[in-house]
C-alpha positions, -999 to +999 in steps of 0.1 A: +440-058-585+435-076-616+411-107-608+438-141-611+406-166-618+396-169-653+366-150-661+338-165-691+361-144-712+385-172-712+363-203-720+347-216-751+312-218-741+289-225-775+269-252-774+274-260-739+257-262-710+269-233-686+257-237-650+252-201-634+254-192-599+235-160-598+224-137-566+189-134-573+182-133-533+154-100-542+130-086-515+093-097-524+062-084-511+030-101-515+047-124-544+059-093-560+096-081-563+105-050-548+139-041-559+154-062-591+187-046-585+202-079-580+186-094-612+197-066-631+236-070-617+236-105-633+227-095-670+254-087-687+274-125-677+238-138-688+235-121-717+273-126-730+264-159-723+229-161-743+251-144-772+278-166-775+256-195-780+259-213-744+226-230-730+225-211-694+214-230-665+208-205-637+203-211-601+203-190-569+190-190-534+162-167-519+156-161-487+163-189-458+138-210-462+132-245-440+127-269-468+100-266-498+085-234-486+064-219-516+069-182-504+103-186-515+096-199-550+118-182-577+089-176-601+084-139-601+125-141-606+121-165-640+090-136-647+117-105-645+143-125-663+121-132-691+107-098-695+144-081-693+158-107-718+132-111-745+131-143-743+109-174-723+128-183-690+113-213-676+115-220-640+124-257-634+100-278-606+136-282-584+172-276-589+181-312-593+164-347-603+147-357-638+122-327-642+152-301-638+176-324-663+147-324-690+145-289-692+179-283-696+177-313-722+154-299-738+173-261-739+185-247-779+216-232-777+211-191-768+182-202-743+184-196-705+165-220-677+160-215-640+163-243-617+141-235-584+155-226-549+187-244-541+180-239-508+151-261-507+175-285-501+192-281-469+223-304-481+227-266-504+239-248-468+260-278-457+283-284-496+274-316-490+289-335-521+264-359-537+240-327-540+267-308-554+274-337-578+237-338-588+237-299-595+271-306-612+253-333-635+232-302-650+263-286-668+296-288-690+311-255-671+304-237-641+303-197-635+299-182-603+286-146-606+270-147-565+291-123-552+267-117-521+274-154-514+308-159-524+318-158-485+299-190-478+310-227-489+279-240-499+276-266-525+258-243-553+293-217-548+321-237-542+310-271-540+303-276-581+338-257-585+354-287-579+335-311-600+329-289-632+358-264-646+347-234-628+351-191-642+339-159-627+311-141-641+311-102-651+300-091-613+324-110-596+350-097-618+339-061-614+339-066-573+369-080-569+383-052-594+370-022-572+374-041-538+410-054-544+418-021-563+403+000-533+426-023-504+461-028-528+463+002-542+442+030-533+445+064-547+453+086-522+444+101-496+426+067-488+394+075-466+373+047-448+338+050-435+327+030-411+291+031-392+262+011-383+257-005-349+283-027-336+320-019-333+326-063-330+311-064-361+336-042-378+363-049-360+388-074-384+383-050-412+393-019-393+424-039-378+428-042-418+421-012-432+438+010-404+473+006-418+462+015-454+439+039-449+450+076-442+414+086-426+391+062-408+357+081-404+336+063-375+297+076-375+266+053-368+259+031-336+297+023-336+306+059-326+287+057-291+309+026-280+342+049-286+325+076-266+321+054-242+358+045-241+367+081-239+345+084-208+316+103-220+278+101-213+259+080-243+226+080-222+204+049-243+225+047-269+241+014-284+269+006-267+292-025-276+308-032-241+329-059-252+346-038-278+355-008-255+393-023-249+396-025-286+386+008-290+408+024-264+433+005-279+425+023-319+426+056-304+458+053-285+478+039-315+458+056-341+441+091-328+457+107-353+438+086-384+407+086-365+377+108-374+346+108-350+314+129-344+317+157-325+285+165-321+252+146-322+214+142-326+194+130-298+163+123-290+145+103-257+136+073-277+140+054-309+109+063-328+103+077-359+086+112-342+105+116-314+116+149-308+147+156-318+175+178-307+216+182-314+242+182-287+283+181-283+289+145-283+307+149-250+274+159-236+248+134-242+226+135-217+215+106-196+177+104-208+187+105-242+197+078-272+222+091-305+203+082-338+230+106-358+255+129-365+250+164-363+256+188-388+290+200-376+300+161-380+288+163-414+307+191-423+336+176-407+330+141-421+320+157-458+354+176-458+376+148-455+358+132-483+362+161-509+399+157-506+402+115-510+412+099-539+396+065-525+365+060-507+355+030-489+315+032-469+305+005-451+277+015-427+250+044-418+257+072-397+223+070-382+189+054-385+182+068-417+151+048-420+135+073-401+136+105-424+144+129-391+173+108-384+187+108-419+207+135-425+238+124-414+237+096-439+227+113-468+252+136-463+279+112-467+260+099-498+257+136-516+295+137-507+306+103-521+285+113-551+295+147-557+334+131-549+358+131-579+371+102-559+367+060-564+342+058-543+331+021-530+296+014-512+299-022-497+268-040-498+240-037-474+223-008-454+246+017-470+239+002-505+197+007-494+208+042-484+224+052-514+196+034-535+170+052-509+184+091-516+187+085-557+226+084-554+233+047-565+245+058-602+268+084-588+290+059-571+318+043-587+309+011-575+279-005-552+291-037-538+261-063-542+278-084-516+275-069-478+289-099-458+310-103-487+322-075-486+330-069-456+349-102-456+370-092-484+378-063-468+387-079-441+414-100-461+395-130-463+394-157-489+364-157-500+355-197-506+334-191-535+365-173-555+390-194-539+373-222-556+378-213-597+400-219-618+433-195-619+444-178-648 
């Protein structure tokens, strides 16, 4: 699906102020940032932007912070920007108000500025609209490149989209390529993946997916509730109740498409060293919690993925934080990686897994958006694409 907003591509941008939505929402420790994936994601709009001789006025959000909290300053962001763009990135005192306007007053065309958290603010989180005319005031043209936000109204992602003309960045452009491509028209046979812990969770994008898809794999917490429904044993594992009707529902209409574990790792608590051992999934027993899929499952699950065309993950197959519980998960990865197929890693835990085993670069596309994601999947307007200008 070709992306119907206008992209910077289609604006005249020299000499004028561009406000930027960006995604710099990075993990810190101590001050220091952990992972600049996000940052990097958002260079190439910057940089075509720097190039073309716009003054760039970034701002983001980081973190959920209650007011003016100084742990979740934007500093060590300006720091990384300036050292990956070769040039001085100053970080405004606030997003809005005179300090912020005198900075980018003050900008040369080619130079970037960062205004400070926009969640400071908590009018940011509600679009209210004389905020979102104040962060409006601070530019000519408006690019939204957030695609882990673009799910949420807020006045920083859609709110300024209908004060200033407002264009997708490079990011957004490439999500909405894979995403839209991956849900439209997928290269068959079309394989889904879907894990982590809570079927409720997942459930409006499997009630999307399941008519396009020709394989939904189901691995992770989600797999214990459809045991569950089948009348099985899952000991301690997660169980959704509420779901369990849904799920007998899927595998009346759709047992044919549906692909689940059939056999298991278990172990009697959820600890990194507890002792682990591999059973039919049909025979969990009572004293026991599922933390992953055992190796015939990965087998299973890794053969259906050699043969897609399209692959869609969303989800671990176990807690592969804990290194003996990982195996089911980097399985999948090594087989999405090793795949001559699209493959598509939306957001979140299965974007820190792929990152975790080394695989991200083998992946036709990690989505930088997990809620986002999943929402597009879903078939969801997202607000903060709705919101642009059309092509």
């Amino acid at each position: 699906m070709a992306l119907a907003k206008k992209t910077v591509r289609d604006i005249d941008v020299k000499g004028k102020r561009v406000l930027v939505r960006c995604d710099f929402n990075v993990p810190l420790q101590d001050g220091k940032i952990t992972d600049d994936n996000r940052i990097t994601a958002s260079l190439p709009t910057i940089q075509y932007l720097l190039g073309q001789g716009a003054r760039v006025v970034l701002c983001s959000h980081l973190g959920r912070p209650k007011g003016v909290t100084p742990e979740f300053t934007l500093a060590p962001v300006a720091d990384r920007l300036s050292a990956l763009l070769g040039q001085t990135v100053a970080l405004a005192p606030d997003c809005v108000g005179p300090a912020a306007a005198a900075l980018v007053d003050a900008l040369s065309d080619g130079q970037a500025v960062l205004l400070e958290n926009v969640r400071f603010h908590p009018e940011e989180e509600k679009n209210d609209p004389s905020f979102a005319t104040q962060l409006a005031a601070l530019g000519d043209v408006y690019v939204n490149d957030a695609f882990g936000t673009a799910h949420r109204a807020h006045a920083s992602t859609e709110g300024v989209a209908h004060i200033l003309p407002g264009v997708a960045g490079f990011l957004i452009e490439k999500e909405i390529a894979f995403l839209g491509q991956a849900v439209e028209d997928p290269k068959r046979p079309f394989v889904a993946i879907m894990g982590g812990a809570k079927v409720a969770d997942k459930i409006p994008v499997i009630n999307n997916l399941l008519p396009k898809v020709d394989k939904l794999i189901v691995g992770g917490g989600m797999a214990y509730t459809f045991f569950k429904a089948r009348g099985w044993e899952i000991g301690s594992s997660l169980l959704d109740a509420a779901s369990i009707e849904f799920v007998q529902g899927l595998m009346a209409d759709h047992g044919d498409k549906l692909l689940l574990p059939v056999d298991t790792v278990v172990a009697p608590e959820f600890k990194a060293d507890a002792p682990a051992t591999t059973v039919d999934s049909s025979q969990l027993p009572a004293d026991q919690m599922g933390l992953d899929i055992g190796p015939k499952t990965r087998a299973l699950f890794m053969d259906a993925i050699a043969t897609a065309g399209t692959v869609i993950w969303n989800g671990p197959m176990g807690v592969f934080e804990f290194d003996a519980f990982a195996a089911g998960t980097k399985a999948v990865a090594e087989a999405l990686a090793s795949s001559s197929a699209t493959t598509i890693v939306g957001g979140g835990d299965s974007a820190a897994a792929v990152e975790k085993f080394g695989l991200a670069d083998k992946m036709s596309h990690v989505s930088t958006g997990g809620g986002a994601s999943l929402e597009f999947l879903e078939g969801i307007e997202l607000p903060g694409i709705a919101a642009l200008q059309d092509k």
